[in-house]
DOPA-657629 format. One record per residue: residue number from 1; x, y, z of N, C-alpha, C in turn. Coordinates in steps of 0.05 Angstrom, whole numbers, plus 5000, padded with zeros to 4 digits. Layout:
BEGIN
- pos,n.u,n.v,n.w,ca.u,ca.v,ca.w,c.u,c.v,c.w
- NUM,X,Y,Z,X,Y,Z,X,Y,Z
...
end
This chain:
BEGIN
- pos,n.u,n.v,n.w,ca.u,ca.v,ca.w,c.u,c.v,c.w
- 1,4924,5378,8051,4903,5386,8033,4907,5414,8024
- 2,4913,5429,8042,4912,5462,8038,4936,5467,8025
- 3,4963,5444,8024,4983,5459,8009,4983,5439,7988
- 4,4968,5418,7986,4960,5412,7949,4958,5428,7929
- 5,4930,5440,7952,4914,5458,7932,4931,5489,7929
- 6,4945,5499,7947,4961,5514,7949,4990,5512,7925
- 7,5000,5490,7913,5017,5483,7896,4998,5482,7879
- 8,4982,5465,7870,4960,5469,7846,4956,5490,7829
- 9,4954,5519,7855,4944,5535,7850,4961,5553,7837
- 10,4983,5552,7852,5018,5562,7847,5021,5551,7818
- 11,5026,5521,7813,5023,5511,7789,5020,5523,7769
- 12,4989,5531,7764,4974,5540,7751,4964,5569,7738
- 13,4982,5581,7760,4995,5612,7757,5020,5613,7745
- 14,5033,5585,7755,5066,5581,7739,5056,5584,7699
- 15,5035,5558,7703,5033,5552,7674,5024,5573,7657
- 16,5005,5596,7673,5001,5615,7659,5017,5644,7647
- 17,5039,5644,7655,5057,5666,7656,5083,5653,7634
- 18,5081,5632,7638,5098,5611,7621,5090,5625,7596
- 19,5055,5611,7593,5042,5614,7564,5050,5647,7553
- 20,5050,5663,7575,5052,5683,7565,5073,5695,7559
- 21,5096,5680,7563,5115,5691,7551,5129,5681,7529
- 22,5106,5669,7510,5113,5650,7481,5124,5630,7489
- 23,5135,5624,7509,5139,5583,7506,5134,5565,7501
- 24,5136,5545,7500,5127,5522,7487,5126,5506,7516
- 25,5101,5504,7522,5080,5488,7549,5101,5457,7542
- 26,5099,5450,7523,5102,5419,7519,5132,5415,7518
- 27,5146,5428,7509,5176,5431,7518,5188,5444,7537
- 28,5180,5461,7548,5186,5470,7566,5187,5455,7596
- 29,5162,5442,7594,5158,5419,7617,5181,5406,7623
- 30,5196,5399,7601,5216,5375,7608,5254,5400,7612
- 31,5236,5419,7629,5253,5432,7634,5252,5449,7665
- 32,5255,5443,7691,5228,5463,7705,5255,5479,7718
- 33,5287,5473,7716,5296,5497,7715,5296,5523,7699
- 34,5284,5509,7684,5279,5541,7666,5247,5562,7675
- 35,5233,5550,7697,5211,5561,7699,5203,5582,7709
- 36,5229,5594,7725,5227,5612,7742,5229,5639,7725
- 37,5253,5640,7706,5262,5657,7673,5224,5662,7665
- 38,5225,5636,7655,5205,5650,7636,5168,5659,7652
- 39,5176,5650,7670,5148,5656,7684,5150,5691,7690
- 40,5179,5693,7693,5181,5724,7692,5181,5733,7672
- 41,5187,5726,7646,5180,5747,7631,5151,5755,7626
- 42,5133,5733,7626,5110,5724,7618,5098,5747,7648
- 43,5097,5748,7669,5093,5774,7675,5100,5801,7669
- 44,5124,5804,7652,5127,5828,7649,5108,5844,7620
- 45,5117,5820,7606,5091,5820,7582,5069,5821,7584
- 46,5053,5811,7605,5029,5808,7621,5027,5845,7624
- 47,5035,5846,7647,5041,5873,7648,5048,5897,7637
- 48,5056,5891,7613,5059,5912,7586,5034,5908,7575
- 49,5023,5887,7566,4987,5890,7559,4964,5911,7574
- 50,4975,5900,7599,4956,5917,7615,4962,5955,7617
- 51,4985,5949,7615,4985,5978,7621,4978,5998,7590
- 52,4983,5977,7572,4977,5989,7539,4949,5985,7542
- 53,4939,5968,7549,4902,5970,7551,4892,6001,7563
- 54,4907,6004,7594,4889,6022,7603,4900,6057,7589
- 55,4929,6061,7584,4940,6071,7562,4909,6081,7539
- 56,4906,6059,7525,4886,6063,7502,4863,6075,7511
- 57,4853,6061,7536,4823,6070,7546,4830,6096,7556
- 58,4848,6107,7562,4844,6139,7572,4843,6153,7539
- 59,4869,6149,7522,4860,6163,7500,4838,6162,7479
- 60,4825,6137,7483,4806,6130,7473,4776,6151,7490
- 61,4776,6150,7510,4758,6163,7517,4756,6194,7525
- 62,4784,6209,7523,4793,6235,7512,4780,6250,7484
- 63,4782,6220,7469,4768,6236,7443,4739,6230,7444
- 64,4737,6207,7452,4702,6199,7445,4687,6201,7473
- 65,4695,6206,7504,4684,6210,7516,4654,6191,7521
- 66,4667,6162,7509,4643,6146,7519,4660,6114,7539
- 67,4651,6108,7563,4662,6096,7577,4660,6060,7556
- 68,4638,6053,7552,4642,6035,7536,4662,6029,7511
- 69,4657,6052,7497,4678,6047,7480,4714,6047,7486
- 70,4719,6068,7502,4738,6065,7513,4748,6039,7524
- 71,4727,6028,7542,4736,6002,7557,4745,5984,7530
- 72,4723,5974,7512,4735,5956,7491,4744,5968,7470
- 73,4757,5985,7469,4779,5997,7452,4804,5987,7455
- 74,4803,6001,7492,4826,5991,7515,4833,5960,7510
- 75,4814,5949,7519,4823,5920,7519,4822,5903,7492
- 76,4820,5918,7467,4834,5914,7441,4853,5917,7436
- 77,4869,5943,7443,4887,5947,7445,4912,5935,7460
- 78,4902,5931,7487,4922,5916,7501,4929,5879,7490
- 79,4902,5883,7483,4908,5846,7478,4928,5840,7461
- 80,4924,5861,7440,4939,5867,7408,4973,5869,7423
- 81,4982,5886,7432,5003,5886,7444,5013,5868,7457
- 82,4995,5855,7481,5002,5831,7490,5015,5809,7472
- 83,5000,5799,7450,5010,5785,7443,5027,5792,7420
- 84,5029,5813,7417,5056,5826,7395,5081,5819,7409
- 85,5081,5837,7431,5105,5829,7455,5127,5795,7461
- 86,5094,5778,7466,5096,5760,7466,5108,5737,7436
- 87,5102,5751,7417,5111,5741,7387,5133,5749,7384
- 88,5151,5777,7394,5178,5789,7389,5192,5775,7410
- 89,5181,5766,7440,5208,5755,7451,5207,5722,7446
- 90,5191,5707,7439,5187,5676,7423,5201,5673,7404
- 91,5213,5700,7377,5213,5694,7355,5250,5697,7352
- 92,5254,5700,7383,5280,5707,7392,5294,5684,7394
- 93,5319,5675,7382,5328,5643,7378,5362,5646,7397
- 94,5356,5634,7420,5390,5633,7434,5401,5612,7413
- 95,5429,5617,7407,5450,5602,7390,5475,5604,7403
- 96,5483,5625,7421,5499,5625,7431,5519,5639,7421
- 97,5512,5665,7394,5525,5673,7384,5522,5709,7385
- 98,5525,5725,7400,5517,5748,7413,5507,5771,7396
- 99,5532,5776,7367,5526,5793,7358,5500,5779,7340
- 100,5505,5756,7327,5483,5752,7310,5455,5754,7322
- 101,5454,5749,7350,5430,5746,7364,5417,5779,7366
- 102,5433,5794,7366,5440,5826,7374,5422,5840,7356
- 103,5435,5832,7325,5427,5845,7300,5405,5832,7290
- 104,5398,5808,7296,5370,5796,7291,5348,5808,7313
- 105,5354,5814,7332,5338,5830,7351,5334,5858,7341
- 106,5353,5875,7329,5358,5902,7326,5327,5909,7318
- 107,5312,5900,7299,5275,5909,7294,5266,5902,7316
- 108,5271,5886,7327,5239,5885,7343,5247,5904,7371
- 109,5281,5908,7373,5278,5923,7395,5271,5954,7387
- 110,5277,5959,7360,5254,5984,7354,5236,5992,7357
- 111,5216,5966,7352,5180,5965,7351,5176,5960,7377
- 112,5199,5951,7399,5193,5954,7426,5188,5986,7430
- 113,5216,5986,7428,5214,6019,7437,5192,6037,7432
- 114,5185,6037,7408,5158,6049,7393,5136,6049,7403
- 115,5132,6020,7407,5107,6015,7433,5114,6022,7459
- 116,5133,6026,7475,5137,6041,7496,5126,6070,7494
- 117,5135,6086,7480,5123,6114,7474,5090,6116,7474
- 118,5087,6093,7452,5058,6096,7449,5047,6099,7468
- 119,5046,6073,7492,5041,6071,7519,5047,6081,7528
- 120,5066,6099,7541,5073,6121,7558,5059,6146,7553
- 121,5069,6151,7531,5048,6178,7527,5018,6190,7538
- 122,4997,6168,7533,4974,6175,7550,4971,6170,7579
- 123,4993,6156,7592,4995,6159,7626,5011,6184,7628
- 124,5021,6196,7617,5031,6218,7620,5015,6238,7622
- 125,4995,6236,7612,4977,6257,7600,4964,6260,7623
- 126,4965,6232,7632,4934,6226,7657,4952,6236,7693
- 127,4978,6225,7689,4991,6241,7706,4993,6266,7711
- 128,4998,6284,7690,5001,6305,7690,4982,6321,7688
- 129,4952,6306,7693,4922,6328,7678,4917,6343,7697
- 130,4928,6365,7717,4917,6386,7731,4936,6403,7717
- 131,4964,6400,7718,4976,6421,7706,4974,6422,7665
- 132,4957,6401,7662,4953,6401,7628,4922,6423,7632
- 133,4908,6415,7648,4877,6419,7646,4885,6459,7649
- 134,4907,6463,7668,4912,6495,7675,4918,6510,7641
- 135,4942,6497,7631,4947,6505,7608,4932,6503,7586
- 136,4908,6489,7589,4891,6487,7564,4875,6519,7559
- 137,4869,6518,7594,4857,6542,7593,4865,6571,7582
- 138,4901,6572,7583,4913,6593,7573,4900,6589,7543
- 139,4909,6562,7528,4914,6560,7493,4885,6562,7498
- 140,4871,6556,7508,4838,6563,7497,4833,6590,7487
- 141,4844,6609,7513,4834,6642,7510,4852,6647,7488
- 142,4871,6636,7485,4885,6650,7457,4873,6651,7435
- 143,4867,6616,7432,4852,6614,7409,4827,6626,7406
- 144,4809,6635,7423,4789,6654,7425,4793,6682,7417
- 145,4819,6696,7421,4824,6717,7425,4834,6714,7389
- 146,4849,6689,7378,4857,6699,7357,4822,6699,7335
- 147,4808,6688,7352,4787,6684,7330,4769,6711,7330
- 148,4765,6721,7351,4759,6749,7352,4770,6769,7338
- 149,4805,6766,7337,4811,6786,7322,4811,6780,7292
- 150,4813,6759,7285,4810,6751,7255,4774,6768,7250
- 151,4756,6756,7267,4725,6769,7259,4727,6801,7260
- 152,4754,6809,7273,4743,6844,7284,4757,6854,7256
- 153,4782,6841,7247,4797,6853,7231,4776,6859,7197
- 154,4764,6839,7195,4730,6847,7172,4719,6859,7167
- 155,4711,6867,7195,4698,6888,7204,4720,6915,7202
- 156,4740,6911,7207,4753,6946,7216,4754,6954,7197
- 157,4758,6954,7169,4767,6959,7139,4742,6984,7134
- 158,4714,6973,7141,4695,6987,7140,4691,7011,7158
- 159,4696,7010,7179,4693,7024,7205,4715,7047,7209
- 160,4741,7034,7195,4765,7053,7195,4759,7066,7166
- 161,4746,7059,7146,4745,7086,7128,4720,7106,7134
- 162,4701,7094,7142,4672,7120,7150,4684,7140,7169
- 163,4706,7123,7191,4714,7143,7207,4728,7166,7207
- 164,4756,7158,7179,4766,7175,7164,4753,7199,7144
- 165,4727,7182,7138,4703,7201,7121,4693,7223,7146
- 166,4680,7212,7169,4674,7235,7190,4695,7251,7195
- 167,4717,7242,7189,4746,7268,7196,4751,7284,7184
- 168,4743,7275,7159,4744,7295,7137,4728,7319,7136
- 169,4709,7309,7138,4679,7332,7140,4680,7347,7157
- 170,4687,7335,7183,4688,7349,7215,4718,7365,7201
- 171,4736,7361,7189,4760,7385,7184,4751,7398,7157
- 172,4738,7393,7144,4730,7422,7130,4708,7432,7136
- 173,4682,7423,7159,4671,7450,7168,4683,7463,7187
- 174,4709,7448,7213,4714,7468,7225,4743,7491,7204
- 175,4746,7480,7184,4775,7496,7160,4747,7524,7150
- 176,4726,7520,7147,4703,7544,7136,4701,7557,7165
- 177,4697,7537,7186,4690,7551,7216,4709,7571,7219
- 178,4742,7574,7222,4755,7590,7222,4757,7605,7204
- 179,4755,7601,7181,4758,7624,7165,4734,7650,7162
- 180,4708,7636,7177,4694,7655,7181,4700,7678,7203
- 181,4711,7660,7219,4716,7675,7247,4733,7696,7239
- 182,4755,7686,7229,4776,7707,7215,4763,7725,7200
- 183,4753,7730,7176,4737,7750,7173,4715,7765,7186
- 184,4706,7758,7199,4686,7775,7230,4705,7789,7244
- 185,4721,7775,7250,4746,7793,7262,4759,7811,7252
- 186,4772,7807,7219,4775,7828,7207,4761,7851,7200
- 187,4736,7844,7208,4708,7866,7202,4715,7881,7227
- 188,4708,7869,7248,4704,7884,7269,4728,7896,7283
- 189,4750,7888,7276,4772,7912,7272,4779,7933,7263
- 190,4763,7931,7234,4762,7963,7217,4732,7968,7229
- 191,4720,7954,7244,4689,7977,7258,4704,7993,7282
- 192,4720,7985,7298,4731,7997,7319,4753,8014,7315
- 193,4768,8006,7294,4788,8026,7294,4818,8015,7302
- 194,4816,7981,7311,4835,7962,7320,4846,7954,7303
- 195,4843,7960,7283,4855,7944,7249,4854,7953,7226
- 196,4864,7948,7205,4853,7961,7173,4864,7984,7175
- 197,4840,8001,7160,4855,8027,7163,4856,8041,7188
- 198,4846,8036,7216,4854,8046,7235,4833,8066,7244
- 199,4803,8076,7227,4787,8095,7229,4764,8082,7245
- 200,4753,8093,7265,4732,8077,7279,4715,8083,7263
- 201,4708,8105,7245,4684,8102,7239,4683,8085,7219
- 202,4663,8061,7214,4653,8039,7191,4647,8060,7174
- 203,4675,8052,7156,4666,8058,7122,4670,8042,7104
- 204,4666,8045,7073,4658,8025,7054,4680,8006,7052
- 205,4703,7999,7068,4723,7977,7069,4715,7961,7093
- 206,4702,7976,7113,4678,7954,7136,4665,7938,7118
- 207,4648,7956,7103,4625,7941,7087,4629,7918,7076
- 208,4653,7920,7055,4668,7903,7042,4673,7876,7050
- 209,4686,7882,7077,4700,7858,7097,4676,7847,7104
- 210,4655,7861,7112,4630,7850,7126,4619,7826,7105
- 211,4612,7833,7081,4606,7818,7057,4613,7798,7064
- 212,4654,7797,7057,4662,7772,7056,4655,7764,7085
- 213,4647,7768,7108,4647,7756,7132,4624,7734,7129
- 214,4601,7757,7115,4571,7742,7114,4570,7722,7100
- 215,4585,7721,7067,4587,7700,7048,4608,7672,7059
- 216,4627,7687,7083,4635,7654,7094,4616,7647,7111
- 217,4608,7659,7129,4584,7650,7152,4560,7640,7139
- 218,4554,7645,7100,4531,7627,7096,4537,7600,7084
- 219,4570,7604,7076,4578,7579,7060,4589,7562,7086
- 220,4588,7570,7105,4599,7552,7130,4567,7532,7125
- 221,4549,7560,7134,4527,7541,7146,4509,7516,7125
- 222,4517,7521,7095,4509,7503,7088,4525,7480,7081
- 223,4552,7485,7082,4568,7457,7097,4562,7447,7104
- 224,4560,7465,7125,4554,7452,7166,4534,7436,7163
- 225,4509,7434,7148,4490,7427,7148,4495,7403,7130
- 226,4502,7406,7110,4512,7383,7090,4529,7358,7107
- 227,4551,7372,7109,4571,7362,7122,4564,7338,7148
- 228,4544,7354,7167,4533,7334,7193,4510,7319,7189
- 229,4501,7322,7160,4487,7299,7154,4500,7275,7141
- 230,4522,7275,7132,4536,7254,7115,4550,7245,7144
- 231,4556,7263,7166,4567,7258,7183,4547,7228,7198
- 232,4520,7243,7216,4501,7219,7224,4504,7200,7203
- 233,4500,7205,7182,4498,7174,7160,4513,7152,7153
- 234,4545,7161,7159,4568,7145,7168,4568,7136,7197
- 235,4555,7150,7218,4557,7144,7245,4541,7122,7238
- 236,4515,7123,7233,4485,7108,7234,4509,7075,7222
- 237,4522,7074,7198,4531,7058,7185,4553,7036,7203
- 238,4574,7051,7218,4590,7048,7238,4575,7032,7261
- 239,4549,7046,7271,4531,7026,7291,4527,7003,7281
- 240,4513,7005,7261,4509,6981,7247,4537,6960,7236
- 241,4553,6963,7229,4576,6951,7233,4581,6938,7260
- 242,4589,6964,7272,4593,6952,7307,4568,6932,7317
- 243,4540,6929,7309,4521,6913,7317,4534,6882,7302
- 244,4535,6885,7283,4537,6857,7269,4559,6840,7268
- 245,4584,6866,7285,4606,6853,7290,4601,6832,7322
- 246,4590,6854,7334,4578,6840,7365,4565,6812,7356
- 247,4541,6817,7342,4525,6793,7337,4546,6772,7329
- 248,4566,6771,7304,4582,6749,7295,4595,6744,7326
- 249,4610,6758,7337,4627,6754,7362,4603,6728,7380
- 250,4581,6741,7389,4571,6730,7404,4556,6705,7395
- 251,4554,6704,7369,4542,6678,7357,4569,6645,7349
- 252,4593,6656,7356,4623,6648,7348,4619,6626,7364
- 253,4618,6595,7360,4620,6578,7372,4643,6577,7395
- 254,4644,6574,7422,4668,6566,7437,4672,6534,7440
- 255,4683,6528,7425,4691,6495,7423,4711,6489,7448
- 256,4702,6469,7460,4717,6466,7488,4750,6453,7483
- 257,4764,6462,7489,4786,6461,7469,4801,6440,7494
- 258,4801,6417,7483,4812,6390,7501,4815,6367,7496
- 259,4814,6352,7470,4817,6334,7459,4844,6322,7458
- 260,4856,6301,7451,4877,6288,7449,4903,6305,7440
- 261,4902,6311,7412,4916,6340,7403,4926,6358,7429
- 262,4908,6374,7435,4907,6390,7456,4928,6395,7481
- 263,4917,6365,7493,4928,6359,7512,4959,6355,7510
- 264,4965,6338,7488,5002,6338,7476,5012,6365,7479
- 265,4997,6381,7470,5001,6410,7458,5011,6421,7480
- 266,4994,6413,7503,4992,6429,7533,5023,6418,7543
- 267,5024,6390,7544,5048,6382,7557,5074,6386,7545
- 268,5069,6393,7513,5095,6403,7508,5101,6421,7522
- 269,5085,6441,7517,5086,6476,7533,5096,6472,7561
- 270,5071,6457,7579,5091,6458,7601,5117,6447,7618
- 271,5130,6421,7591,5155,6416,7598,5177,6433,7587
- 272,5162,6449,7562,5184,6469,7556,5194,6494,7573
- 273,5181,6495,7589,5172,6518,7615,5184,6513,7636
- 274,5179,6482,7646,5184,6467,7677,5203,6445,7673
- 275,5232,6457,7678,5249,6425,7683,5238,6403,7693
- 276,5231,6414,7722,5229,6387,7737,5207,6367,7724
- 277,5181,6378,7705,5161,6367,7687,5176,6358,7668
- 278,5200,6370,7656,5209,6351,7633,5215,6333,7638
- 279,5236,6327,7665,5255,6305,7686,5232,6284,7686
- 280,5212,6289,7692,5185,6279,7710,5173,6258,7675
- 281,5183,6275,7666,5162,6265,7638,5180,6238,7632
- 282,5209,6250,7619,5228,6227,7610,5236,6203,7623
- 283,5228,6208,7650,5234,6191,7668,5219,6170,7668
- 284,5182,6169,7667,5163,6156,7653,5165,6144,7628
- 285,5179,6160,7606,5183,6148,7582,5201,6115,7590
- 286,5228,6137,7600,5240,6122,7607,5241,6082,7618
- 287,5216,6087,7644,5203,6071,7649,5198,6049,7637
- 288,5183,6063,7619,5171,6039,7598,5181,6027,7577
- 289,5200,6052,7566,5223,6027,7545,5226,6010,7565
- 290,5242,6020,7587,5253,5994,7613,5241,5964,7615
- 291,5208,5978,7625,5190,5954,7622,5189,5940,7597
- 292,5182,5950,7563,5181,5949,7547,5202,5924,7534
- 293,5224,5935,7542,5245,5915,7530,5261,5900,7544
- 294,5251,5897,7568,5267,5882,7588,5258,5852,7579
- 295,5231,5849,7576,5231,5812,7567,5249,5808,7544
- 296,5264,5826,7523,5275,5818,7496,5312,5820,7508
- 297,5314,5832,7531,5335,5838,7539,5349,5818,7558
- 298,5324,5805,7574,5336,5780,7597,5337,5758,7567
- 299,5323,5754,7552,5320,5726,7520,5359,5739,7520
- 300,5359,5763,7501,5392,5766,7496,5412,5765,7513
- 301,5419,5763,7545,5429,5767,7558,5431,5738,7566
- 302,5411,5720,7572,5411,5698,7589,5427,5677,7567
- 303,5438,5658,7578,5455,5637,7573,5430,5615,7558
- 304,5446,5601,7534,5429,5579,7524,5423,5563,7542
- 305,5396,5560,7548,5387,5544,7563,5376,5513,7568
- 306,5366,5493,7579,5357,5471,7563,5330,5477,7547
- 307,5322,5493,7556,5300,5490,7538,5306,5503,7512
- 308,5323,5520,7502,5334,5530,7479,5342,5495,7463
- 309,5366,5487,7471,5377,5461,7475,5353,5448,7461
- 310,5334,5441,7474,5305,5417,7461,5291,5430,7446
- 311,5286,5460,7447,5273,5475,7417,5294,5472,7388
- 312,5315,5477,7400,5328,5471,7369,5334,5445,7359
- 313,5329,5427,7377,5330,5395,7377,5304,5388,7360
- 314,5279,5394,7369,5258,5393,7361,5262,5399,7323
- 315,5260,5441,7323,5263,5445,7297,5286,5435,7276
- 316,5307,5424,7287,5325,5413,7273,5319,5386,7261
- 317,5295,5371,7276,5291,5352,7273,5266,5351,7252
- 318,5249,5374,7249,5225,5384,7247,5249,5386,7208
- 319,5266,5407,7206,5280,5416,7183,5286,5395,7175
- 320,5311,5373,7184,5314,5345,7174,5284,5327,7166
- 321,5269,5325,7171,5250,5301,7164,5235,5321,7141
- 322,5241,5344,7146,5225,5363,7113,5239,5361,7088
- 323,5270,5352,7099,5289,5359,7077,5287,5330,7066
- 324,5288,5311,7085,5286,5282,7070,5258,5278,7055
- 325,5238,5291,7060,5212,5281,7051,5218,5288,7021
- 326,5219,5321,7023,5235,5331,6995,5252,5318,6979
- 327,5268,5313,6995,5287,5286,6975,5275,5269,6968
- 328,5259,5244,6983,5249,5225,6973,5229,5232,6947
- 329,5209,5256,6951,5196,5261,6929,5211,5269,6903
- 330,5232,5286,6903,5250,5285,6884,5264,5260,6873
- 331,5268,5242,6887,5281,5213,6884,5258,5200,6859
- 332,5233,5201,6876,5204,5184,6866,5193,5196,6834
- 333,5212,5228,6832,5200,5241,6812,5221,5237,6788
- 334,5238,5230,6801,5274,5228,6774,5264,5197,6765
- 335,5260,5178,6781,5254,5148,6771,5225,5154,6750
- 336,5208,5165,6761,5188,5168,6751,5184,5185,6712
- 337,5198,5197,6715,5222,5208,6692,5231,5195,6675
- 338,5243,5175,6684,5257,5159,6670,5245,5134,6660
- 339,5219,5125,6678,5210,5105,6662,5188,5118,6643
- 340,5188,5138,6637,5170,5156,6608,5185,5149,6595
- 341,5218,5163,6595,5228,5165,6569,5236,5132,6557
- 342,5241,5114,6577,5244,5093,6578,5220,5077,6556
- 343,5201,5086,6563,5175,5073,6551,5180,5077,6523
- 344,5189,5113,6526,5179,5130,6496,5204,5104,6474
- 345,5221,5103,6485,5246,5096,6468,5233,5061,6458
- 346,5218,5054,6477,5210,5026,6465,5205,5020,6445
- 347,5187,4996,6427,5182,4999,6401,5150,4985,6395
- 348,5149,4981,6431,5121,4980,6432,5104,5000,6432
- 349,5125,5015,6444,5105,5047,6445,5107,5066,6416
- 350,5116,5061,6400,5119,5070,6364,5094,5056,6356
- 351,5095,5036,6365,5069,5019,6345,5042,5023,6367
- 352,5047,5031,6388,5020,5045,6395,5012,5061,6386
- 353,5033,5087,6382,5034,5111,6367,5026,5113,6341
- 354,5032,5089,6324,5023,5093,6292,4994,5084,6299
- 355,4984,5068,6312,4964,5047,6309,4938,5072,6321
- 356,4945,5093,6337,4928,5108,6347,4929,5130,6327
- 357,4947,5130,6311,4939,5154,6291,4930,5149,6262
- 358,4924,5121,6254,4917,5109,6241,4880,5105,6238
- 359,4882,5093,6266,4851,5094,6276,4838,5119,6262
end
């Protein structure tokens, strides 16, 4: 009883791996050395679905971050592949002729390959997400840092000319500051007798110097006074700059920078950085062409089989009874032809002809 149901069960796992590797259930039967072949590919195909399903559901939920949708995204995706897979190694015809078999394969082992990447790429992602998640964090602050300086650089245009304006003013009251000093000094050198003409006693060339001392010391001070009020009024302006530059800075959205994009971005970076991560990467790729094209590769490799043998028996037989039907209708359509013109040439059919146009 237990190894009935035990073969039943085997059976029925046979028949399903069969189905999945495009066979034909009903020809195939009358073949069961061939069951062992195709039950394997029909797992490996099996197995390329699944792993393109869960493939989809990680990048699917990378961008949209919702577990439902992901899940039936995923298993849209994989199904779609599944039976793509399954349509490229079915559509594969043994003849027994290598290269022709080779170069009729040459597309689909493309669109294999293609779909290998596809699929590989987001287990890569998912493999590698502690050292992707590290490097996001570098490209994050960058991109923060470049967006700061794009907002500061707006701002500096303003800030770097008021400041040049305060430099100016601050160097021509201190260009009046010295030149007053310098004349006080020249005064008080001809008061002492240290300078000028050399006489201590202040006489009318003191006086003189003194003048000019007093007329810079009053044109300083109304500079000075001028001057450090345009001064505050550029400072006052500069705060206010520097406030609104803060405010934009601190109002600057930080977008969490980790989306699908992103993450590629990251693993380029860190296989361009880390051999052993590039080794680690290609070797995955690798993988999955492997898996990918191994069902289209045991179809090209394996010997015409019987069940090849009764498929082309079948469509050969399927092409002959299309090509005779075609004939016969062509046959049915040349007689049919011929008894028109046959009729037309009669002389019964003239005197139908006058007698209806007569009417």
């Amino acid at each position: 009883m237990n190894s009935l149901f035990f073969y039943s069960f085997m059976n029925g796992f046979t028949k399903f791996f069969i189905l999945c590797s495009g066979a034909n259930l009903s020809v195939i039967k009358r073949c069961p050395t061939e069951y062992a072949k195709y039950s394997g590919v029909g797992i490996t195909i099996l197995f390329t679905g699944i792993f393109a399903g869960i493939s989809a559901s990680y990048s699917i939920f990378s961008v949209f971050e919702n577990y439902f949708t992901a899940i039936f995204f995923g298993i849209l995706w994989g199904l779609m592949i599944f039976n793509l897979d399954r349509y490229i190694v079915s559509s594969i015809r043994k003849e027994g002729k290598y290269k022709k078999e080779l170069l009729s394969a040459l597309p689909r082992i493309i669109l294999a390959l293609l779909i290998a990447v596809v699929i590989s790429k987001p287990l890569e992602l998912k493999i590698f997400e502690k050292e992707i998640e590290s490097e996001l964090v570098s490209i994050q602050q960058g991109i923060y840092l470049k967006q700061d300086s794009l907002i500061q650089s707006r701002y500096q245009k303003g800030i770097l000319a008021r400041e040049n304006t305060i430099l100016s003013l601050q160097n021509e009251s201190f260009g009046l500051q010295q030149k007053r000093d310098e004349l006080f000094q020249t005064a008080q050198m001809e008061a002492d007798g240290t300078g000028g003409t050399g006489k201590v006693n202040p006489g009318p060339i003191y006086k003189i110097k003194k003048e000019n001392a007093d007329r810079a010391q009053k044109e300083y001070q109304i500079t000075k006074i001028k001057n450090d009020s345009l001064i505050h009024q550029n400072q006052l302006e500069i705060d206010s700059i520097h406030f609104a530059l803060t405010t934009e800075l601190v109002k600057t959205e930080r977008k969490k920078f980790d989306g699908l994009a992103a993450r590629l971005e990251a693993l380029d970076r860190i296989t361009s950085r880390s051999k052993a991560i590039l080794f680690a990467n290609w070797f995955i790729l690798f993988l999955f062409i492997a898996i990918e094209t191994a069902p289209l590769f045991v179809k090209l490799v394996s010997e015409r089989g019987p069940y090849d043998e009764l498929l082309f028996e079948i469509e050969h037989r399927y092409i002959t009874e299309k090509a005779r039907k075609v004939s016969a209708k062509n046959s049915a359509l040349r007689k049919t032809m011929k008894d028109i013109v046959h009729e037309k040439e009669s002389p019964w059919f003239e005197k139908e002809i006058k007698r209806n146009i007569e009417a």
